[in-house]
Structure formats: structure tokens, C-alpha cells
C-alpha positions in Angstrom: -56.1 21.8 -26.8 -54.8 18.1 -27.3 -52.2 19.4 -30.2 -51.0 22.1 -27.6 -51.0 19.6 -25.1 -48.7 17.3 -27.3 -46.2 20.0 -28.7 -45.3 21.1 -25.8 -44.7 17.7 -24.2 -42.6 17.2 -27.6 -40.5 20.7 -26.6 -40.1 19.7 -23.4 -38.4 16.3 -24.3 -36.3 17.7 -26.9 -35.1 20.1 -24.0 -34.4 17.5 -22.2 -32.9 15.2 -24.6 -30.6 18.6 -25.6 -29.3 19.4 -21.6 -28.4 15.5 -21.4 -26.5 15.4 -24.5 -24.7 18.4 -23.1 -23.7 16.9 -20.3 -22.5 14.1 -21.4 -19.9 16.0 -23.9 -18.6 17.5 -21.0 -17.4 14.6 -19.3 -14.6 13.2 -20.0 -14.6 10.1 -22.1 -13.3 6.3 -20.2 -13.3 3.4 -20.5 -13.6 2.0 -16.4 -11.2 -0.8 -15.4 -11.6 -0.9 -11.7 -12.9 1.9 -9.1 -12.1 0.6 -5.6 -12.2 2.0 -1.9 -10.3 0.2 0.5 -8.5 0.9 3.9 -4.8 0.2 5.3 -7.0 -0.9 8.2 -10.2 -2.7 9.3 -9.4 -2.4 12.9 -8.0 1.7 13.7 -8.2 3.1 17.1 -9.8 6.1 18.7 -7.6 8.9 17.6 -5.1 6.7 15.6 -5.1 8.2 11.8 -5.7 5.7 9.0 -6.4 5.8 5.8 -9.0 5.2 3.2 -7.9 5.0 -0.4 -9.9 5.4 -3.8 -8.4 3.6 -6.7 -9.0 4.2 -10.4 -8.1 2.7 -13.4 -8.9 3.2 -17.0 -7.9 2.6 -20.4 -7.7 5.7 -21.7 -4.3 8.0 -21.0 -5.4 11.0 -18.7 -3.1 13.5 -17.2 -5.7 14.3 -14.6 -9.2 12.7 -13.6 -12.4 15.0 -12.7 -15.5 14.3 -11.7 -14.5 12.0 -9.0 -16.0 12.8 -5.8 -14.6 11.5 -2.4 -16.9 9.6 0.4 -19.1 11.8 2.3 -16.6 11.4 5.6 -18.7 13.0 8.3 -18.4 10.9 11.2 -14.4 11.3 11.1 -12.1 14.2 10.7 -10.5 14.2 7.6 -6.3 15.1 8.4 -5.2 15.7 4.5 -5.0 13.5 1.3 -2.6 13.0 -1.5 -3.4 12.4 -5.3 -1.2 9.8 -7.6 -1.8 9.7 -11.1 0.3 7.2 -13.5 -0.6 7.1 -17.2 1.7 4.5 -19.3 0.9 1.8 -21.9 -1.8 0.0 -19.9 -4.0 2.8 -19.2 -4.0 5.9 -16.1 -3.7 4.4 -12.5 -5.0 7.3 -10.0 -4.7 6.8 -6.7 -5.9 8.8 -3.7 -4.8 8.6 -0.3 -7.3 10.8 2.7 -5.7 10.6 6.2 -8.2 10.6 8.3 -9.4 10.1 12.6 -12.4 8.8 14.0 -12.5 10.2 17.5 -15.4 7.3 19.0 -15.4 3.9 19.0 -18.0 1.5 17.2 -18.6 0.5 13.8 -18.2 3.3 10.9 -19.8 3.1 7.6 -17.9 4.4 4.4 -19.8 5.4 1.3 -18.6 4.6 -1.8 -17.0 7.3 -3.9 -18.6 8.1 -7.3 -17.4 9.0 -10.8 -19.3 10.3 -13.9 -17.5 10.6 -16.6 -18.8 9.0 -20.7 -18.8 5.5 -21.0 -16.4 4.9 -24.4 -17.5 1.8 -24.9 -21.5 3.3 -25.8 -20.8 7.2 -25.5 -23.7 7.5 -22.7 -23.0 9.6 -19.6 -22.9 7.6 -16.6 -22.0 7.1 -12.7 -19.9 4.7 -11.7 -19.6 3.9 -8.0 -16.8 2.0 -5.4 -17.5 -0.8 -2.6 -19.1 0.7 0.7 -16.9 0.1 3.7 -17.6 -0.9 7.3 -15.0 -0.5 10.1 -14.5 -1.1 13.5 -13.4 1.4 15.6 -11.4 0.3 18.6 -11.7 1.8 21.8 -10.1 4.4 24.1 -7.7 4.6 27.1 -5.1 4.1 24.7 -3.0 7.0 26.8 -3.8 5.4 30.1 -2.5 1.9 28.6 0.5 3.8 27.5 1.1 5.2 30.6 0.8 2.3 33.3 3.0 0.3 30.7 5.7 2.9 30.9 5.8 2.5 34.7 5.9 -0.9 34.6 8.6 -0.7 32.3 10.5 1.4 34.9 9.7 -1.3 37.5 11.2 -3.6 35.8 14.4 -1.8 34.6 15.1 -0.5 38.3 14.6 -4.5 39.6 17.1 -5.2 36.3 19.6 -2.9 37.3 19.8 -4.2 40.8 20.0 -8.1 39.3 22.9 -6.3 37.1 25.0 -5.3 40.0 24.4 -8.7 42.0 25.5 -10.5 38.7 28.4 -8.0 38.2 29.9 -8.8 42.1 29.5 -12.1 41.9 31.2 -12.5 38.5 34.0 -11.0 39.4 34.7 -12.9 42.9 34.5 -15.6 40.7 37.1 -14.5 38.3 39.4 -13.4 41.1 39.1 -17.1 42.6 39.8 -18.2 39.2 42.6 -16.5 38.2 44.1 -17.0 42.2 43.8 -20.9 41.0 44.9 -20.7 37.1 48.2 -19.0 38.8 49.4 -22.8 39.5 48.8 -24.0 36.3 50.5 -24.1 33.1 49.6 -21.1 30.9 46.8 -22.9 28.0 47.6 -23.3 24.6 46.2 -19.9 22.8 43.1 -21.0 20.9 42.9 -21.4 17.3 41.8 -18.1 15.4 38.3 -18.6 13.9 37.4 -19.9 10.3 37.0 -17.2 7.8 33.6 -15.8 6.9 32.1 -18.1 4.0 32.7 -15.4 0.5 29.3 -13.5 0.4 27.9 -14.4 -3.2 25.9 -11.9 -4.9 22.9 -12.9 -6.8 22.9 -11.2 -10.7 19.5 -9.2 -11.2 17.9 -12.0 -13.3 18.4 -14.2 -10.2 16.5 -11.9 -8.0 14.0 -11.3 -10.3 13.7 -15.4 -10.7 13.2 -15.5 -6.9 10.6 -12.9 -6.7 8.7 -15.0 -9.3 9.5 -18.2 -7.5 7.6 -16.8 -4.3 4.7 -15.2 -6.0 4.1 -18.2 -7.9 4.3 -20.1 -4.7 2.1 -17.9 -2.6 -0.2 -15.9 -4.2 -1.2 -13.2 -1.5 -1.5 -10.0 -1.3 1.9 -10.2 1.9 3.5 -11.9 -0.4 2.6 -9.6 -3.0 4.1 -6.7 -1.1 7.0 -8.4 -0.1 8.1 -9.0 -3.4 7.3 -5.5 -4.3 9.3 -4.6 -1.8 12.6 -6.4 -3.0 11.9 -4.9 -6.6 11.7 -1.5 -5.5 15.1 -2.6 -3.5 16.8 -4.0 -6.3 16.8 -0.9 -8.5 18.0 0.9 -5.7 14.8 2.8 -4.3 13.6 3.2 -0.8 10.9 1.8 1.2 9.4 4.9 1.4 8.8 5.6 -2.3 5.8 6.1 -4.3 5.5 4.7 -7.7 5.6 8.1 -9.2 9.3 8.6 -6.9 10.2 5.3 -8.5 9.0 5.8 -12.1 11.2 9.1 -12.2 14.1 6.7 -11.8 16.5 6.3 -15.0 16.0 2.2 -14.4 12.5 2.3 -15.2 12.7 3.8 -18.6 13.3 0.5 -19.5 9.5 -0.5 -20.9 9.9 -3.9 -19.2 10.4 -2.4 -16.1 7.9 0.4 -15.5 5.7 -2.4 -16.8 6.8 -4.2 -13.9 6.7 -1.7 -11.4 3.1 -0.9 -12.0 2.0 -4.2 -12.4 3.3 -4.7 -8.8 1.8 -1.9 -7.4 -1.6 -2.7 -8.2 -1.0 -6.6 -7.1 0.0 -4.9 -3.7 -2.9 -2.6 -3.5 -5.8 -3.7 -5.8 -9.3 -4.8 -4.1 -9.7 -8.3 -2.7 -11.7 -9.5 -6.1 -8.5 -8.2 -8.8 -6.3 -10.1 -6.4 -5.7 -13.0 -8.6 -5.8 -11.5 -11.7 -3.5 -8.6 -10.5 -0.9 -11.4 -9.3 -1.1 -13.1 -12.3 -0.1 -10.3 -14.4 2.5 -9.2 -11.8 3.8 -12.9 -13.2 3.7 -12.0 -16.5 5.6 -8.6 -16.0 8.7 -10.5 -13.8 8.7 -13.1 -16.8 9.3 -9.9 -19.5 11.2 -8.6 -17.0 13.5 -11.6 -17.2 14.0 -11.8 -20.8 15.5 -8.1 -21.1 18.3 -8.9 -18.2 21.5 -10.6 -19.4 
């Protein structure tokens, strides 16, 4: 009995040593940089859409990540999301954007979002999780606000209007007065025409660049982080609106400086509060390459 009783513990872990070796050759193999949730806001109102976004990146060069799952998001209503995934040099950068509404005031937990994939660094299957998040739903009345503030908006342009018309009489009894008197007096001298416009300058791309190193050096935050981001993303002639992926399609960042660049700001701008410094830093590193491939 004690032999049966010890093959067929051995079966049974040989099973179960089998089914986890299978599973871990069906996930995909990484090696895990950063997994972050965050928020565009701590603060959202009832019935205000937000957003809460999952951040990934990796070593490896993926065209697509699986296994990720999302935040279990029951006490809001989830609106739609949007999936970014950049592989370069540096690794994959996925990014995922969920729209969502809370629809009662009060504090609001997030879970993190998980990811299993094979560890490349030991080839063991494993989970990897994000940060929890805890926000603060405002409250309501937000249409009753807006409402009593557009009739005191009304009030105050109808009391406007009459001070307008007051002002407008009496300015021109005054210039009637004035002009009755000027009639007796020699006509003025005609003024001098003003000074010309000082010649607008424009600043060479390595100058701008320079500047935008200049102020992340000098404060390194994540506003200043966007700002600068911001003027890049300007500079090569994109919108404010653009994603990294719309920029990245552009013909100026086939230049490897520059989609080095571009990404590097992106993640200073949107990393997690602990790759803030690190993210800046290398931001700093990409403007100097940058640099030294502009004339």
C-alpha cells in the first residue's frame, strides 16, 4: 500500500510539473521594465469622463502584448479605450488608454492590472502586477452650478450693456464739446508714424533643442516635462493632438536620433511618479544626441 501510495503521489507531481511547463511555453517570453497604472486625474467629477492608463514596457520587440488584463472596473462605467504599441531600439512601449465615468461621489479604489507572460531573465512563468489606485470622486450639482452661473452671466452682460450705452453718450458729448473748442485752435502737428516692429529672429533647430534642454535641466518635473514635449512635437511640425504613433509615422523621425528622442519624451511625460527622474534624465540624454546630428 505505501509503494502505491508513493507512485501515485510521484504521477501526480510529474502531472503537475508537465501542465506548468506548458503553460509557461505559451506565454510569451519578457523581460519587464515598468508596468504602471495611473490616472490624468486624482480629483474627477460625478459624470466627468477620465481616464486610467496601463503602461508597459519591455525589452524585448513585440508587435502586440497578450495576457494583459485590465482593472476589474465595476464601480464605474467604462466609455471605450484605445491601445498604443511602439517597438524601436529600446524595447515595446504599450500603452492603454480606458475612458471611463464614475456616476457617485466618494473615494474609488482601482485594482492593479496584471500580466503573465515568461520571465527571460530565469524562463519561469510569472505575474506581474501595477500600483492600486485610490480616487476621489467629486460631487454633484455640477448642472445646477452651470446653470445659476449662466444667469448670472446674463445679469451681468444686460447691467454691461446698459453701462455701454451710458459710456457711449457721454463720450460723444464730450467729443462734440471738443471738437466745438479745437475749431479755434491751430490744426496739431500730425504725429510721428510709429517705430518699425523689431526683425522677428528665428531660432535654428539646434537652438530650440538647446532650450528645451536648458529648461529640463533646470526643472525637472513632470509640467515641465510635458512642456518641453510639447515644443518638440511643435518643432517637427506635429500637432498638439498627436499620439506618438501619429508622430513616429512622420518622415523627421526616421532620423534614429530623433524617434529616440520622441519616445524618450513621451515616457518622461507619462511614466509613474518613481521613473520620474530616471525618465528625465534620459529624456536629457536623447536632446543631447539629438543635438549632435543638427548642423
Amino acid at each position: 500500500m505505501a509503494a502505491r501510495a508513493a507512485a501515485a503521489i510521484a504521477l501526480a507531481a510529474a502531472l503537475a510539473l508537465a501542465a506548468g511547463t506548458a503553460a509557461g511555453q505559451s506565454l510569451a517570453r519578457l523581460t519587464v521594465r515598468s508596468f504602471a497604472l495611473t490616472s490624468d486625474t486624482l480629483h474627477p467629477r460625478v459624470d466627468e469622463p477620465f481616464h486610467l492608463i496601463v503602461t508597459l514596457r519591455v525589452r524585448e520587440r513585440e508587435m502586440q502584448i497578450a495576457n494583459l488584463d485590465l482593472p476589474l472596473l465595476a464601480d464605474v462605467e467604462l466609455l471605450g479605450d484605445e491601445r498604443q504599441t511602439v517597438s524601436g531600439s529600446g524595447g515595446t512601449l504599450y500603452r492603454e488608454t480606458i475612458t471611463v465615468v464614475a456616476h457617485r461621489s466618494g473615494p474609488l479604489a482601482i485594482a492593479p492590472a496584471t500580466l503573465q507572460a515568461t520571465d527571460a531573465r530565469d524562463g519561469r512563468a510569472k505575474e506581474w502586477y501595477t500600483n492600486g489606485l485610490t480616487i476621489v470622486v467629486g460631487g454633484a450639482g455640477t448642472s445646477a452650478l452651470r446653470s445659476g452661473a449662466a444667469e448670472l452671466l446674463a445679469r451681468a452682460l444686460g447691467v454691461a450693456r446698459m453701462l455701454v450705452w451710458a459710456l457711449g453718450i457721454a463720450v460723444v458729448v464730450i467729443a462734440v464739446v471738443m471738437l466745438l473748442r479745437r475749431r479755434r485752435r491751430a490744426v496739431a502737428a500730425a504725429p510721428a508714424p510709429p517705430p518699425a516692429p523689431p526683425p522677428i529672429v528665428s531660432r535654428s533647430r539646434r537652438q530650440r533643442l538647446d532650450d528645451a534642454l536648458l529648461v529640463l535641466r533646470a526643472e525637472r518635473t513632470r509640467a515641465a516635462a510635458v512642456a518641453v514635449r510639447g515644443a518638440v512635437w511643435k518643432m517637427i511640425g506635429a500637432n498638439d493632438g498627436a499620439t506618438l504613433g501619429d508622430v513616429l509615422r512622420r518622415r523627421d523621425s526616421f532620423v534614429p536620433e530623433t524617434r529616440e528622442l520622441l519616445i524618450a519624451l513621451e515616457r518622461s511625460a507619462f511614466t509613474y511618479d518613481d521613473d520620474l527622474q530616471p525618465a528625465i534624465q534620459d529624456a536629457c540624454f536623447a536632446l543631447e544626441r539629438a543635438m549632435e546630428t543638427v548642423p
